[in-house]
Structure formats: C-alpha cells, structure tokens
N, C-alpha and C positions, 0 to 999 in steps of 0.2 A: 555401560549404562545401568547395569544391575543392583551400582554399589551407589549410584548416585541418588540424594534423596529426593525430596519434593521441591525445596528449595533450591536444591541445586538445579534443578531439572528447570524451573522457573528461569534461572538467572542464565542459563543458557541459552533459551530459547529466545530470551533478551538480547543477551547479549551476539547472538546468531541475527537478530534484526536491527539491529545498531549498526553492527559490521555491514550489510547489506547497505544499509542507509549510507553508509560513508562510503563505502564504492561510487556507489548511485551517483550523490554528491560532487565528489572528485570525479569523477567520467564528466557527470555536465558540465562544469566548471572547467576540465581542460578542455571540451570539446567546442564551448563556446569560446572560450579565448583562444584558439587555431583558426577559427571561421568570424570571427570578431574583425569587419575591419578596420585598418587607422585611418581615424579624419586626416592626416597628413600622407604627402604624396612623396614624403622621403622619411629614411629611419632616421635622417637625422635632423628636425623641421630647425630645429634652431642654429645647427649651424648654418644649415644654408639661408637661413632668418641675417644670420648677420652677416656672412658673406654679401649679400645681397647691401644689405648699409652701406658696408663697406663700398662696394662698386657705384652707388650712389651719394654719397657724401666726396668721393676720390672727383666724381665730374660735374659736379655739384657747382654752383657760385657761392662764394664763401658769404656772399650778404644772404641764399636762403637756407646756409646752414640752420639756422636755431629753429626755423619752421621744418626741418625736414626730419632736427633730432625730436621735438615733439612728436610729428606725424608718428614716426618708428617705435619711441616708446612706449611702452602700454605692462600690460598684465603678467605677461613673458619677459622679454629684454627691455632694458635701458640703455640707453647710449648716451653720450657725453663727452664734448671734445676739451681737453684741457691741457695746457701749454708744458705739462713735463711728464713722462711716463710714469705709471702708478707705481707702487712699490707692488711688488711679488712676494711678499713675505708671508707663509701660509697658501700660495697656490704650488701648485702640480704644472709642471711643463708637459701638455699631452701633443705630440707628435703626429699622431695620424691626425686627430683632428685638425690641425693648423694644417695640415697638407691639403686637407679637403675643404678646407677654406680654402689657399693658396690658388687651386684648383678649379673653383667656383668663382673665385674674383679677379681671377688670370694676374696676378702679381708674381714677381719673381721670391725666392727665398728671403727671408728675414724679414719681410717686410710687414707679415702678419705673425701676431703669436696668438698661441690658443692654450687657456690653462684650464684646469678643473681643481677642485679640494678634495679636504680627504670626505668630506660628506657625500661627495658624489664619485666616491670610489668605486668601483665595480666589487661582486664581489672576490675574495682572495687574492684582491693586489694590496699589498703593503706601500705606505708610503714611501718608504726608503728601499725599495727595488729602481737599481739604474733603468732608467728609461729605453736603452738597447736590449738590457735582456728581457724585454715584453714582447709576447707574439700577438697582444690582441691593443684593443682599444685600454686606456686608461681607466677613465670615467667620463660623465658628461660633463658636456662643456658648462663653464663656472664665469667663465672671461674670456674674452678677446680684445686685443691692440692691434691700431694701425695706422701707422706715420703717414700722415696728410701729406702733399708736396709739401706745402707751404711750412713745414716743421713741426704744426701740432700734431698731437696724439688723440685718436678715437679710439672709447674703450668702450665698447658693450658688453654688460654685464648683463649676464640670466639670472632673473627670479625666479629666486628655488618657490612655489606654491608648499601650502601645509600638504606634509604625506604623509598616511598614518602612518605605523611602524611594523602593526601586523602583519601586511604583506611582503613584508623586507624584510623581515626578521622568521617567519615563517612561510612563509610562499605561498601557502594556499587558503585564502582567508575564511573562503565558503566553506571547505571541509574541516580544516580545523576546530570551527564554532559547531558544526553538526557534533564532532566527536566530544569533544567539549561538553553540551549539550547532552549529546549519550552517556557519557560517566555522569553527568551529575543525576540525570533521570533513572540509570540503572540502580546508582546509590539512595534513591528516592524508590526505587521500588524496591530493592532489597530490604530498607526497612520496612517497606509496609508490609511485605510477605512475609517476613519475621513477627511483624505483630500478629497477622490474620491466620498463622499456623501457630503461634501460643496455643489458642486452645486445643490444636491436635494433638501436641506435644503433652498436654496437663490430660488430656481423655488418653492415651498409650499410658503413662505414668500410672492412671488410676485402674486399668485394665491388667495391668502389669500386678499391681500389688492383690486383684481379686484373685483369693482361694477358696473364693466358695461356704468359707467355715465361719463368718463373721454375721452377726447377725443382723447386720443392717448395712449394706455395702459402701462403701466409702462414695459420695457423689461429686461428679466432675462438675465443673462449673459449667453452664449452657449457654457461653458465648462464641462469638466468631459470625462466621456468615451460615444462612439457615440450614446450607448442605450439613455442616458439622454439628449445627444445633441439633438437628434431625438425629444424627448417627449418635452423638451423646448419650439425647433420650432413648433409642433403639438397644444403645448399650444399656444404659441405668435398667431400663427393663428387663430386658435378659436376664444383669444379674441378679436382680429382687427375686426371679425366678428360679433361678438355679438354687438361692440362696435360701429361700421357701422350699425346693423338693431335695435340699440339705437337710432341712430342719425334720421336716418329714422323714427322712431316712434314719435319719437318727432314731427319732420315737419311735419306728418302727421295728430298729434293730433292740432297742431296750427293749421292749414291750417283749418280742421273738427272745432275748438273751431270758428275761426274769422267767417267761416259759418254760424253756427249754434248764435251765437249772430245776427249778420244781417238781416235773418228769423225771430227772436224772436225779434227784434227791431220794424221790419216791422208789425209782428201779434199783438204787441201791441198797437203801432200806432191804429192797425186797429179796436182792441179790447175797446180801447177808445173812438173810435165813434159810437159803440152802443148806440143807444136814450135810451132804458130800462137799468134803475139805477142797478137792480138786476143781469139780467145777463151781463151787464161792470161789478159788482166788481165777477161775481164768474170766467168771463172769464181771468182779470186781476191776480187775486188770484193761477189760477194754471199758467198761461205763469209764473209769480212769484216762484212758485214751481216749474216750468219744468226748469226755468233757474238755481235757487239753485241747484238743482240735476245734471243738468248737468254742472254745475261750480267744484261741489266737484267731481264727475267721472273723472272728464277731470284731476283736480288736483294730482289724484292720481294714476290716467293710465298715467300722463306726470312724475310724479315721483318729483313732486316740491316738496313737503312735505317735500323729503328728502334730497333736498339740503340745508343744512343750512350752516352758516355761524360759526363761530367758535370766541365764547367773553364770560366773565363770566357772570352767569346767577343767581343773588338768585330766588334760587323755592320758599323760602317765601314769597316776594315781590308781583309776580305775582300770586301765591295760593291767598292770602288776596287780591290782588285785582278784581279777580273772582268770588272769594266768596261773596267779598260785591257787586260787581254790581248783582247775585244774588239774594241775603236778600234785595237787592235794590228795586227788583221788587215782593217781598211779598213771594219767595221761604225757604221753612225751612232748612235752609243751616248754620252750624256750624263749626268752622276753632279751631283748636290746633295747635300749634306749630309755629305759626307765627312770634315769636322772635326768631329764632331759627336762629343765627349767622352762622354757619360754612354750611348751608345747599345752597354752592355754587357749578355749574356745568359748564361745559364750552361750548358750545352750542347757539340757536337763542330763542332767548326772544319770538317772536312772534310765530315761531313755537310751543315752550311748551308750551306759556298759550294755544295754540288752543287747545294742549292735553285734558288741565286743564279743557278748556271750554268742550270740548266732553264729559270730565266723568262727570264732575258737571252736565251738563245738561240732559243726560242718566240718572243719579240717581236722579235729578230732576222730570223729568218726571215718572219715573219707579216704585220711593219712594212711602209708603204712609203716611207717618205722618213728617220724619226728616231724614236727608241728613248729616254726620259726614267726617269732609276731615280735613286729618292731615298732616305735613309736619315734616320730621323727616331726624334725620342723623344717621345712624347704619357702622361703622367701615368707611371704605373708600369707601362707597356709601350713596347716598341720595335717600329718597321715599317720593311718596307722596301716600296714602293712602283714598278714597273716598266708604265710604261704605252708602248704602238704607235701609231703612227698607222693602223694596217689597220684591217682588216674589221670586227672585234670581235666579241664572240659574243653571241647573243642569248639576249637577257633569260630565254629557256624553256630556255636550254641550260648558265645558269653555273654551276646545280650539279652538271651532270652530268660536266662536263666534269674534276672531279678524280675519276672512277671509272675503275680500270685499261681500258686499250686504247678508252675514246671516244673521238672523234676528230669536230670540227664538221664538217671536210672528207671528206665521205661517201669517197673513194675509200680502197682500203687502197697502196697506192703509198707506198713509201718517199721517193720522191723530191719527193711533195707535199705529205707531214708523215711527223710523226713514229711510232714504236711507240704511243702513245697512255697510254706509260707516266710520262710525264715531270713532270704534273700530280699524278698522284697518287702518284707518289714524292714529291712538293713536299709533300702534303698529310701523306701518312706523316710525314716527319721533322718537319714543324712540328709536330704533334702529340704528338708523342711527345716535344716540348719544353713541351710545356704551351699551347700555340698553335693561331691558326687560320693559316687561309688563304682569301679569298673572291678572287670573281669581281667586277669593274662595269666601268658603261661609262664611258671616258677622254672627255674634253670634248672631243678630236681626233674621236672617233666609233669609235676602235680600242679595245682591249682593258687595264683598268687590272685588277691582280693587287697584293693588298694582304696581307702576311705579318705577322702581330701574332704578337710571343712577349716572353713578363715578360720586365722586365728588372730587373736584379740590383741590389738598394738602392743 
C-alpha cells in the first residue's frame, strides 16, 4: 500500500464497496428465490394443465366440445380440435414430458404426443441430440396431441408470454445491474477524483521546481476543494518566506564579503611593509590563504555555484583541457575518452570545469603514483569518471564527504588538505544541473568520483 497513491487508494476503497454490494445483492436475490414459493402445485402446471384437457374433452359430449375448448383456453394454453394432425415441422419430440402426460391422462402409448422447440430448449441441449442419448428433460412443453375416439385430433398449444432475455441469458438479473451499475459509478468517480486531485498534482509540480533562489516564487493556482486550497496558500507562504530570508542572506553575505576584502586589503598593504624578507612572505602567504578560504565559503553560503546559466557544454572539451593544464605542471594525470562526440550537456562551461578542476586536483593531491579521468556517454547521461591510486575513502565516509568543510583527513592544516569545500561545491553545481555525484572505490584501492549529468539529445 506504500506504493499506492491517493487515487489509487480512492478507487480501491470503491471498489472494495461495490464488491461488497454485489455479494450482498446475489446472497438476497438467491436467498429469496430458494424460499420464494410457486403459485403452482406441480413443477410442471402446464403439462398437467393439458393432460387435464385431455381427460376432459376424451369423456366429454362432442356437442359441448367447442364450450369446453373455450372454457380451457385462456392466457397459457390454447386448445383446438381439428380433423388431421398438425404438421411437426420445427417441433422437438420430448419424451418424458408426453410420459407424464400419458401418466396423468391414464392413456396407453402413442396416443398423446408432447413436443417442445428449440426456443424452449433447456440450456445445453442441441437440437440435433437423439432423443435416447438425453438423461434430463428436453425443454418445455411447446405442444401437445391427442386422438379423440371419434378420429379428430386435440392439439394444445402453450403461450410462450413475453420473457425478457436478461435472465436467460445471464441468470442473475439483480446482480448483474448492481455490478453494472458499479463500473459505471466507479468510472464516474474516477473521473471526478482525477479532476479534484489536479490541483494537488499542479501544487507538488510547483513545490517541486521551488529552490529557494527565484525572486518571486512560482504560484500554484488555488483551486480544488478548500482542504487544498488552504495547503496551496500555507505553501505559497512559506515560500515567499524562505524566498525573503534568501534574499536576505544574500545581502548579507555581500555586505560580510566587500568587509572582509577591505580588512584583508588593508592587512596586506600592511603585511608588506614588514623590513624581514621571511616573515613578509609567511605573513603574505596566509592573508593569501585566509582570502582563498574565505572567497570559496562566501561562494558557496552565497549559492553562486549554483546559479548557472544554461548553453551546451561538451564535458570533453573542458575534461582535456584540465587534464592538460595538469600534465602541464608535471601531475600524473591521464584522459580517455576525449573524442567522445555526443558527450554534450546543457549547463555553464565555467561552472563544470571548476567541478573538473576540484576532482582532478583532490586526486592529484591524494594519488600516489597516477590519476585516470575518463569522459564517457552511457544511454541519455554523460559522466565523467576521475579515479587515484591513494588511500581512498571509506565505505562509512563517501557520503559524508560532499557536506561542506568534512575532511577524511582529521587534521584542519591547510597544507594536508583542503577547505573541505571542494566536494561539495562539486556536488552543488552537478546538482543544479540536474545530476549527481557519488563516491566508490577505484580497483587501485584509491578513490573513484563519478559525475552523471543528462545529456542533451
């Protein structure tokens, strides 16, 4: 039920109460036709209807025959005596029934016949099944004859009455029209829960695309029933809020960056008029470092990273030209896939190679002997691939390791790693290209860093 959503959950519980209802239904509907009784005092009223004629027209005066065929016929059977036997052409010879005439009018054989059609077949008897190899009744009876003394012939014939078709054709007429009835209300309610979840569906869409960075947040439309209405607005407000102590952070880290350069501008100045050659360059060397670290913090608590601009980008291009500035400076830095045509993405040129530059220079540093960076196209994404031969990180640490300032290497020493920012700047910009970034381990035993982001039909 985890996986089921709102809608589905709806049509279930529907259709959970349908089912119910058509039990329900069929249980009354066979229990009242078991305990239903018949107006008639035999299963079979009409044969024994005309057997009965029969015995009374047989001792009968033939002057009140024509009063007696009136009397008899009616609504059910007809009767009629006429001087030569009917034609059978289109009846059914039914056996047990003429027996049970025979039986009820005390006559000997042949002397009554009893026929039915094929409209009053039972069902799964065939017309053309021999009459011997049947263990049950045929159908009902359709016609009956019976030779008068005198040489005419009596034929009673049963009126078939109009019968619908539903119950003959389907058998249970009650339940069938509830189910019936149930698909067509469930499909009536399917659509309407389809419309009246629209609007949940367009408020998750617009939830979905908020990052926070836009100045005026995208607004869901405020329809539906008033629970959603409510949650709409609930949401619309949050993010104007979030969106407001965005804007806010921003100015505030500007205002803090243009400070914080000023001071460091001023401490250099000052830093350079030390007479001692030794301590100018070690004083210069960290204001130098203390500005880099505070350039990339500021970078990524302002959330530049991840405003990028949106133009195709080949990742091969920029991989090989990373790689070789590099191998430029005497790093054992090796490139695959650098002809690799199709390995275009749609995103900021300068933002990626920084990626490129973070991981190259991580396994740079981290490597001990060779640095392998591959550029690859796998279905409808592009990666680029950067594995070391070092240390590697372990298995309880690779996802910690793209959260600002972690660092595997416990010490905080500049000189034995980095700000701890350079991972999850990597993971910023892929992100914000619609990508990931993981951690595993490289078959050398060092560290492999794998960058999936779409790539552009």
């Amino acid at each position: 039920m985890g996986r089921v959503g709102l809608l589905g959950r709806i049509m279930l519980v529907l259709l959970g109460a349908l089912s119910l209802l058509v039990i329900a239904t069929f249980g009354i509907d066979r229990w009242q036709r078991n305990h239903e009784r018949s107006p008639y005092p035999s299963r079979f009223p009409r044969v024994d209807q005309a057997a009965h004629i029969v015995s009374l027209l047989r001792d009968a005066d033939p002057a009140q025959r024509p009063a007696i065929l009136k009397a008899v016929s009616g609504e059910a059977l007809k009767a009629e005596i006429v001087a030569a036997p009917p034609d059978e052409a289109g009846l059914i010879r039914e056996p047990r029934l003429e027996a049970r005439l025979l039986g009820i009018a005390g006559e000997p054989a042949g002397r009554i016949r009893a026929f039915t059609d094929a409209a009053m077949l039972h069902r799964g008897v065939h017309p053309a099944e021999p009459a011997a190899a049947r263990r049950g009744p045929v159908g009902r009876l359709a016609a009956a004859t019976y030779r008068l003394p005198d040489g005419q012939t009596l034929v009673v014939t049963v009126i078939e009455g109009h019968r619908s078709h539903m119950p003959w054709l389907l058998g249970q007429p009650l339940s069938l029209w509830v189910a019936v009835l149930g698909v067509a209300v469930a499909g009536l309610v399917t659509l309407g829960a389809r419309h009246e979840l629209a609007p949940l569906r367009r408020l998750t869409e617009a939830v979905a695309r908020f990052d926070g960075r836009a100045p005026t947040p995208s607004r869901a439309a405020h329809q539906g029933a008033p629970e959603i209405r409510r949650l709409a607005q609930a949401i619309q407000a949050m993010q104007e809020r979030i969106a407001g102590l965005m804007g806010e952070r921003s100015l505030l880290i500007g205002a803090i960056s243009h400070d914080l350069k000023t001071y460091l501008t001023r401490m250099r100045l000052r830093a350079e008029g030390v007479a001692e050659a030794g301590r100018r360059e070690r004083l210069v060397e960290d204001l130098d470092a203390m500005t880099a670290l505070i350039e990339t913090s500021l970078s990524f608590a302002r959330g530049t990273a991840a405003e990028i601009g949106r133009s195709p980008v080949d990742l091969a291009d920029i991989v090989a030209v990373e790689v070789a500035e590099h191998a430029a400076q005497g790093a054992p830095v090796s490139l695959t896939g650098e002809e690799v045509r199709n390995a275009t993405v749609a995103g900021d040129a300068v933002a990626l190679r920084r990626v490129v530059a973070n991981l190259v220079g991580n396994a740079v540093e981290y490597g001990r002997s060779s640095v392998a960076v591959a550029v690859r196209r796998t279905g409808a994404a592009c990666q680029i691939v950067v594995e070391d031969d070092g240390p590697g990180i372990p298995e309880a640490e690779r996802a910690a390791v793209f959260s600002p300032y972690y660092r595997v290497e416990r010490s905080r020493s500049r000189r034995t790693g980095g700000s701890g920012l350079g991972l999850a700047i990597a993971r910023q910009i892929a992100e914000a290209h619609g990508g990931s970034i993981v951690a595993e381990a490289a078959a050398s035993g060092g560290a492999r860093i794998v960058v999936t982001l779409p790539a552009l039909a």
